[in-house]
C-alpha positions as CSV (number, residue, x, y, z in Angstrom):
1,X,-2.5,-20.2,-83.5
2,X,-2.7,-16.7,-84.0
3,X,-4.9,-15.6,-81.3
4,X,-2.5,-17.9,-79.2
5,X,0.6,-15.6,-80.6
6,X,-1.4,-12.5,-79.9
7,X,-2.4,-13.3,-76.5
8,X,1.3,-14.3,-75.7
9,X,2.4,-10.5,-76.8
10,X,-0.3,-9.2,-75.5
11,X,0.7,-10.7,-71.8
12,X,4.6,-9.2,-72.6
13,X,3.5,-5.9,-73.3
14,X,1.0,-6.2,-69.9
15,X,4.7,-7.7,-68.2
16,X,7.1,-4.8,-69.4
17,X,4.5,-2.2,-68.4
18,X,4.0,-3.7,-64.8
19,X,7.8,-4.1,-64.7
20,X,8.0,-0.8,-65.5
21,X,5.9,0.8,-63.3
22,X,7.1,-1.3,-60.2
23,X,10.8,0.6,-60.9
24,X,9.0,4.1,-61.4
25,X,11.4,5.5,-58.2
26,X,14.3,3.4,-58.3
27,X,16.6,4.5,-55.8
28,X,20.3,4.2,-55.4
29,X,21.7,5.3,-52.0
30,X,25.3,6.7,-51.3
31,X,27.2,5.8,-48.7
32,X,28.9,8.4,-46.8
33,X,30.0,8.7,-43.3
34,X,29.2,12.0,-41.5
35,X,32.2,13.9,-43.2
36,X,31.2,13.0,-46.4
37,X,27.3,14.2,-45.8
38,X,28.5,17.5,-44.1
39,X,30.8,18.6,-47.4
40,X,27.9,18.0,-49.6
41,X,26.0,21.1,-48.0
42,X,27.3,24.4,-49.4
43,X,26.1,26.9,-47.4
44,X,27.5,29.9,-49.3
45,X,24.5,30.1,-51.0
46,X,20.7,30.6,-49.7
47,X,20.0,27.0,-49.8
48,X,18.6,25.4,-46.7
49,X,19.2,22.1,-45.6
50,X,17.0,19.7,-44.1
51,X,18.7,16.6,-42.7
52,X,16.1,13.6,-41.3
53,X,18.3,11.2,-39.3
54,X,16.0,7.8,-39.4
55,X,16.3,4.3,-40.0
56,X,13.4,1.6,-41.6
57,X,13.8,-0.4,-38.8
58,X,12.6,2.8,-36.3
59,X,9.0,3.1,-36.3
60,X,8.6,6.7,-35.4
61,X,10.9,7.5,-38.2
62,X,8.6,5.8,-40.8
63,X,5.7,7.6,-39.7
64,X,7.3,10.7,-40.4
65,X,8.8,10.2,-43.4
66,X,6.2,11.5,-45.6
67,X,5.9,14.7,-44.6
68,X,9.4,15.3,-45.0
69,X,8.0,13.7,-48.8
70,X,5.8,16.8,-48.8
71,X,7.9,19.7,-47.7
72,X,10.2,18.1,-50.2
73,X,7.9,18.5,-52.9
74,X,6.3,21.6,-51.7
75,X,9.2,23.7,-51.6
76,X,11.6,22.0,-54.5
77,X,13.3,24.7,-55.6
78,X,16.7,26.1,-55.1
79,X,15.5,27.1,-51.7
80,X,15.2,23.6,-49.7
81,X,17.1,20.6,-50.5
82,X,15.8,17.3,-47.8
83,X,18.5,14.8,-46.9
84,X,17.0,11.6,-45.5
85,X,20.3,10.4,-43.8
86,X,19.6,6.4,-42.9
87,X,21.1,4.6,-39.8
88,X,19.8,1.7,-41.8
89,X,22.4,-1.4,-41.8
90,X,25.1,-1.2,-44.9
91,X,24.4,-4.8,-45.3
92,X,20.6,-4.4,-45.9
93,X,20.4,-1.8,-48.1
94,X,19.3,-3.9,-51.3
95,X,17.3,-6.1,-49.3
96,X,15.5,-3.5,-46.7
97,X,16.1,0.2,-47.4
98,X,16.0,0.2,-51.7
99,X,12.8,-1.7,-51.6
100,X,11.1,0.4,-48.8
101,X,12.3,3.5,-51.0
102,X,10.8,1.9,-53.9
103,X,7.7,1.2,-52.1
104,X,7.2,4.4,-50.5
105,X,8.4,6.3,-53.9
106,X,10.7,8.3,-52.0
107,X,11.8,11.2,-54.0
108,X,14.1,13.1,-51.8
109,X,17.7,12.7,-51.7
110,X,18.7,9.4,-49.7
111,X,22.6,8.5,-48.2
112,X,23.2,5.6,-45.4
113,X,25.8,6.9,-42.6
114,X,27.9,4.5,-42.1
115,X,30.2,5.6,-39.6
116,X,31.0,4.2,-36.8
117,X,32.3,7.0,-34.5
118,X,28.8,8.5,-34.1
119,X,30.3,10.3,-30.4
120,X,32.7,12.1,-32.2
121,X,30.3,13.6,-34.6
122,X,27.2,13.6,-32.5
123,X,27.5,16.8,-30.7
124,X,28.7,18.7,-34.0
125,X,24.9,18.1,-35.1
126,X,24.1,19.4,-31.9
127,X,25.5,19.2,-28.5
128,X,22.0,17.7,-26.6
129,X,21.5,15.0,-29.6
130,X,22.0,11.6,-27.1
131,X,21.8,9.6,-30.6
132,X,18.2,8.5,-30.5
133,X,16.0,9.2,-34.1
134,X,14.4,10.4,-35.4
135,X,16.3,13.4,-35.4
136,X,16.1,16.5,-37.7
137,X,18.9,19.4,-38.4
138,X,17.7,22.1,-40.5
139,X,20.5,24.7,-41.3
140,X,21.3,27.5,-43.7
141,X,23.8,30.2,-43.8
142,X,21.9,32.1,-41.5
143,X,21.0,29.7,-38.8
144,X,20.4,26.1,-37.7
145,X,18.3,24.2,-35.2
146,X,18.2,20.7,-34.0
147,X,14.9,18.8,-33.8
148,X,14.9,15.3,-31.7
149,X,11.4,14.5,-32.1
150,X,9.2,13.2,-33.8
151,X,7.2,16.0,-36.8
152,X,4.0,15.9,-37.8
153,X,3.5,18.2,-41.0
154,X,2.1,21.3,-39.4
155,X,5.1,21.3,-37.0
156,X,7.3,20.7,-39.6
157,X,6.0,23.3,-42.0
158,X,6.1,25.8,-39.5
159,X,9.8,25.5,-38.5
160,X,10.9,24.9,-42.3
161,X,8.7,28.7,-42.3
162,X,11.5,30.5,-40.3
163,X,14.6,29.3,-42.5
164,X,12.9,29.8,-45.7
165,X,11.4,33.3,-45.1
Protein backbone atom coordinates (compact mmCIF):
# COMPACT_ATOMS: atom_id res chain seq x y z
CA UNK A 1 0.00 0.00 0.00
CA UNK A 2 2.55 2.34 0.58
CA UNK A 3 4.64 1.97 -2.39
CA UNK A 4 1.17 2.17 -4.18
CA UNK A 5 0.61 5.77 -2.30
CA UNK A 6 4.16 6.77 -3.29
CA UNK A 7 4.05 5.84 -6.75
CA UNK A 8 0.55 7.75 -7.10
CA UNK A 9 2.49 11.08 -5.81
CA UNK A 10 5.19 10.34 -7.39
CA UNK A 11 3.13 10.32 -10.94
CA UNK A 12 1.39 14.03 -9.61
CA UNK A 13 4.53 15.62 -9.00
CA UNK A 14 5.86 14.08 -12.77
CA UNK A 15 1.99 15.64 -13.90
CA UNK A 16 2.35 19.26 -12.33
CA UNK A 17 5.89 19.52 -13.66
CA UNK A 18 4.96 18.47 -17.30
CA UNK A 19 1.84 20.74 -16.86
CA UNK A 20 4.05 23.22 -15.98
CA UNK A 21 6.49 23.17 -18.42
CA UNK A 22 3.94 22.82 -21.34
CA UNK A 23 2.60 26.63 -20.13
CA UNK A 24 6.36 27.93 -19.78
CA UNK A 25 5.24 30.87 -22.68
CA UNK A 26 1.73 31.30 -22.16
CA UNK A 27 0.65 33.98 -24.27
CA UNK A 28 -2.32 36.25 -24.13
CA UNK A 29 -2.88 38.34 -27.33
CA UNK A 30 -4.52 41.94 -27.45
CA UNK A 31 -6.80 42.77 -29.82
CA UNK A 32 -6.45 46.11 -31.40
CA UNK A 33 -7.35 47.46 -34.73
CA UNK A 34 -4.65 49.54 -36.50
CA UNK A 35 -5.37 52.71 -34.42
CA UNK A 36 -5.04 51.04 -31.40
CA UNK A 37 -1.37 49.34 -32.56
CA UNK A 38 -0.16 52.77 -33.96
CA UNK A 39 -0.80 54.75 -30.37
CA UNK A 40 1.13 52.11 -28.56
CA UNK A 41 4.50 53.26 -30.44
CA UNK A 42 6.00 56.37 -28.75
CA UNK A 43 8.28 57.59 -30.88
CA UNK A 44 9.54 60.54 -28.76
CA UNK A 45 11.98 58.43 -27.48
CA UNK A 46 14.95 56.43 -29.26
CA UNK A 47 13.00 53.29 -29.37
CA UNK A 48 12.64 51.49 -32.65
CA UNK A 49 9.83 49.65 -33.70
CA UNK A 50 9.67 46.53 -35.56
CA UNK A 51 6.19 45.60 -36.80
CA UNK A 52 5.91 41.83 -38.59
CA UNK A 53 2.45 41.75 -40.24
CA UNK A 54 1.82 37.68 -40.60
CA UNK A 55 -0.71 35.29 -40.02
CA UNK A 56 -0.36 31.27 -38.86
CA UNK A 57 -2.30 30.34 -41.56
CA UNK A 58 0.55 32.11 -44.16
CA UNK A 59 3.36 29.93 -44.64
CA UNK A 60 6.08 32.36 -45.62
CA UNK A 61 5.20 34.20 -42.51
CA UNK A 62 5.89 31.09 -40.23
CA UNK A 63 9.12 30.59 -41.72
CA UNK A 64 10.20 33.87 -40.74
CA UNK A 65 9.01 34.16 -37.59
CA UNK A 66 12.06 33.12 -35.78
CA UNK A 67 14.30 35.34 -36.75
CA UNK A 68 12.26 38.16 -35.82
CA UNK A 69 12.50 35.62 -32.28
CA UNK A 70 16.27 36.37 -32.50
CA UNK A 71 16.61 40.00 -33.26
CA UNK A 72 14.06 40.15 -30.53
CA UNK A 73 16.25 38.55 -28.12
CA UNK A 74 19.41 39.89 -29.49
CA UNK A 75 18.77 43.37 -29.17
CA UNK A 76 16.10 43.50 -25.95
CA UNK A 77 16.80 46.41 -24.59
CA UNK A 78 15.29 49.83 -24.59
CA UNK A 79 16.53 50.08 -28.09
CA UNK A 80 14.13 47.53 -30.15
CA UNK A 81 10.77 46.61 -29.22
CA UNK A 82 9.22 43.60 -32.14
CA UNK A 83 5.54 43.70 -32.64
CA UNK A 84 4.30 40.53 -34.30
CA UNK A 85 0.85 42.07 -35.53
CA UNK A 86 -1.39 38.74 -36.63
CA UNK A 87 -3.99 38.79 -39.51
CA UNK A 88 -4.84 35.58 -37.75
CA UNK A 89 -8.90 35.16 -37.47
CA UNK A 90 -10.46 36.72 -34.03
CA UNK A 91 -12.40 33.60 -33.73
CA UNK A 92 -9.29 31.28 -33.73
CA UNK A 93 -7.16 32.83 -31.48
CA UNK A 94 -7.45 30.14 -28.50
CA UNK A 95 -7.72 27.40 -30.83
CA UNK A 96 -4.89 28.43 -33.58
CA UNK A 97 -2.76 31.35 -32.75
CA UNK A 98 -2.24 30.87 -28.54
CA UNK A 99 -1.27 27.36 -29.13
CA UNK A 100 1.13 27.98 -32.06
CA UNK A 101 2.58 30.86 -29.69
CA UNK A 102 2.84 28.36 -27.08
CA UNK A 103 4.42 25.89 -29.32
CA UNK A 104 6.85 28.07 -30.91
CA UNK A 105 7.56 29.92 -27.29
CA UNK A 106 7.17 33.13 -28.79
CA UNK A 107 8.51 35.82 -26.64
CA UNK A 108 7.91 38.97 -28.45
CA UNK A 109 5.07 41.10 -28.03
CA UNK A 110 1.89 39.57 -30.00
CA UNK A 111 -1.65 41.75 -30.91
CA UNK A 112 -4.38 40.37 -33.60
CA UNK A 113 -5.60 43.31 -35.99
CA UNK A 114 -8.82 43.13 -36.26
CA UNK A 115 -9.99 45.71 -38.43
CA UNK A 116 -11.69 45.55 -41.09
CA UNK A 117 -10.90 48.73 -43.09
CA UNK A 118 -7.49 47.48 -44.03
CA UNK A 119 -7.62 50.19 -47.41
CA UNK A 120 -7.92 52.95 -45.28
CA UNK A 121 -5.00 52.14 -43.16
CA UNK A 122 -2.92 50.29 -45.71
CA UNK A 123 -1.14 53.00 -47.37
CA UNK A 124 -0.38 54.91 -43.91
CA UNK A 125 2.02 51.72 -43.38
CA UNK A 126 3.23 52.47 -46.67
CA UNK A 127 1.80 53.65 -49.85
CA UNK A 128 3.10 50.35 -52.17
CA UNK A 129 1.87 47.76 -49.34
CA UNK A 130 -1.03 45.88 -51.87
CA UNK A 131 -1.99 43.93 -48.43
CA UNK A 132 -0.09 40.73 -49.09
CA UNK A 133 2.24 39.33 -45.75
CA UNK A 134 4.41 39.02 -44.65
CA UNK A 135 5.09 42.48 -44.42
CA UNK A 136 7.53 44.30 -42.05
CA UNK A 137 7.60 48.22 -40.98
CA UNK A 138 10.46 49.20 -39.02
CA UNK A 139 10.31 52.88 -37.79
CA UNK A 140 11.84 55.22 -35.23
CA UNK A 141 11.89 58.85 -34.69
CA UNK A 142 14.38 59.23 -37.18
CA UNK A 143 13.13 57.13 -40.07
CA UNK A 144 10.98 54.20 -41.28
CA UNK A 145 11.05 51.71 -44.14
CA UNK A 146 8.62 49.18 -45.33
CA UNK A 147 9.68 45.58 -46.09
CA UNK A 148 7.11 43.30 -48.20
CA UNK A 149 9.11 40.27 -48.27
CA UNK A 150 9.94 37.61 -46.93
CA UNK A 151 13.57 38.05 -44.24
CA UNK A 152 15.89 35.68 -43.64
CA UNK A 153 18.15 36.63 -40.52
CA UNK A 154 21.07 38.16 -42.23
CA UNK A 155 18.71 40.43 -44.19
CA UNK A 156 16.98 41.17 -41.31
CA UNK A 157 19.95 41.95 -39.13
CA UNK A 158 21.31 44.19 -41.57
CA UNK A 159 18.39 46.52 -42.04
CA UNK A 160 17.52 46.41 -38.10
CA UNK A 161 21.68 47.72 -38.34
CA UNK A 162 20.69 51.14 -39.90
CA UNK A 163 17.88 52.07 -37.29
CA UNK A 164 19.73 50.97 -34.36
CA UNK A 165 23.11 52.61 -35.09
Amino acid sequence: MKYFFNSLITCFLLLLISCSQNNQFPKSVSVYNFDDLFKSIDLSGNKTYLINFWATWCAPCVKEIPHFEYVNQKYSSDSLKVILASFDYPSQIDSKLIPFLNKNEIKSDVVLIDDLNIMDWMSVVSESWDGAIPATLIINKRSQKFYPQVFDRVKLENELSFFLE
